[in-house]
N, C-alpha and C positions, 0 to 999 in steps of 0.2 A: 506587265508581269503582275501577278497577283499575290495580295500581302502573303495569302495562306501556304503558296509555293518558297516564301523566302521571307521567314517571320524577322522579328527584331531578335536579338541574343535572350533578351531578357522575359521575351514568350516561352511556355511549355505549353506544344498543341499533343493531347493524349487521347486515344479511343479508347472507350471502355465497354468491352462485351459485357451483358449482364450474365451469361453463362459463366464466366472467371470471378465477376463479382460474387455470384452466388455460392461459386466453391469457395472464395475465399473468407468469405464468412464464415459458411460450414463449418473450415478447416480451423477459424480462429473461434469457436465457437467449441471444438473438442478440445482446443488446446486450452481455455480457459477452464473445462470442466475438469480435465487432467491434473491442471495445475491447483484450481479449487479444492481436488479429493485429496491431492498432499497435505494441505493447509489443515483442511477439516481433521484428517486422521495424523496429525501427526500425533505421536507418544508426547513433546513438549508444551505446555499451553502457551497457546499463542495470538494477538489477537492485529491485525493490517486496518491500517485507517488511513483514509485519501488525503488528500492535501488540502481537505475542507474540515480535518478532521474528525471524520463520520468513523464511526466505525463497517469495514467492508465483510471481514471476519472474525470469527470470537469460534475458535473452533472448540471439537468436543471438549479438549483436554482441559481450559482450561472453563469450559461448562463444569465440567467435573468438579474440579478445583477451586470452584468459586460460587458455585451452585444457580447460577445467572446462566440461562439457555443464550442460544448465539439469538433464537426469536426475538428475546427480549432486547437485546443488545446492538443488533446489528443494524444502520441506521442512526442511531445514535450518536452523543458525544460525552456518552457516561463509563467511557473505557478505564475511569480515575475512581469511578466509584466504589469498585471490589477494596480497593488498595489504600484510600484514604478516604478521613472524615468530612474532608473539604474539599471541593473543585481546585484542583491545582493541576500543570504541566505534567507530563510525564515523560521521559527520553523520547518515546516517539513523537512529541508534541515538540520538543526542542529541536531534535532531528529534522522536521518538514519545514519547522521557521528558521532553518538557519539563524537557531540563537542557542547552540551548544556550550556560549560564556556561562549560561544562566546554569547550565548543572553542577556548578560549582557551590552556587548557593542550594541546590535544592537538594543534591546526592552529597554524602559525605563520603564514600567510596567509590568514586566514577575515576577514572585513568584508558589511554588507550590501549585497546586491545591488539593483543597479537596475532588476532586471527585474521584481517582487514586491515589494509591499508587506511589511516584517516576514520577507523572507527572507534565507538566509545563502549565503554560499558560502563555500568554506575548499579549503586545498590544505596539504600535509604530510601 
C-alpha cells in the first residue's frame, strides 16, 4: 500500500488550483482595499502600526490635524512625533508589547474602557 493512499495522522496532503489561488487573492486583495478606504477616510484621526511598529496607516484625519501627510509617515516609527518632544511609547506601542503595566507610568488618565472587553484607554 502506498504511504500517499494512507498518510500518518500528522500529514495534511492539499491540491491547490492556481485558478482558486488567483481568485483568492483577488478577493483578499479588494477586501483589503475596502477596509484601507475606511481607515483612510474615516472622520476620527487615526493612525495602525504592525507589530514592528512601522507605521501602516496615518490617514487623512489625522494629516489634517497634525499637518504630517500619511507619505511622510507611513513606513516609519515616528507616530510619537506629532504628540511629544521625545521618542517615547505610545498606547499602541504598549498594546503590541504586551506591556500595558507601563501606562501607568506614562498616561495619568488611562482606566479600562467600557466599550471592549480587556481594553484601555489613557490620556497624557
Amino acid at each position: 500500500m502506498d504511504r500517499l493512499d494512507n498518510p500518518p495522522p500528522s500529514t495534511l496532503l492539499t491540491q491547490t488550483d492556481p485558478a482558486d489561488m488567483k481568485q483568492t487573492g483577488m478577493l483578499l486583495d479588494e477586501e483589503k482595499r475596502f477596509y484601507s478606504g475606511i481607515i483612510q477616510n474615516a472622520a476620527a484621526p487615526l493612525f495602525v502600526i504592525n507589530s514592528f511598529h512601522n507605521i501602516v496607516f496615518w490617514n487623512n484625519a489625522l494629516a489634517k490635524m497634525t499637518g504630517i501627510s500619511s507619505f511622510q509617515m507611513k513606513g516609519t516609527k515616528l507616530h510619537w512625533s506629532p504628540f511629544y518632544p521625545a521618542q517615547r511609547p505610545l498606547l499602541a506601542d504598549l498594546v503590541i508589547d504586551h506591556n500595558l503595566s507601563e501606562a501607568e507610568q506614562l498616561y495619568s488618565g488611562q482606566e479600562l474602557t467600557q466599550h471592549a472587553e480587556g481594553a484601555l484607554k489613557a490620556e497624557g
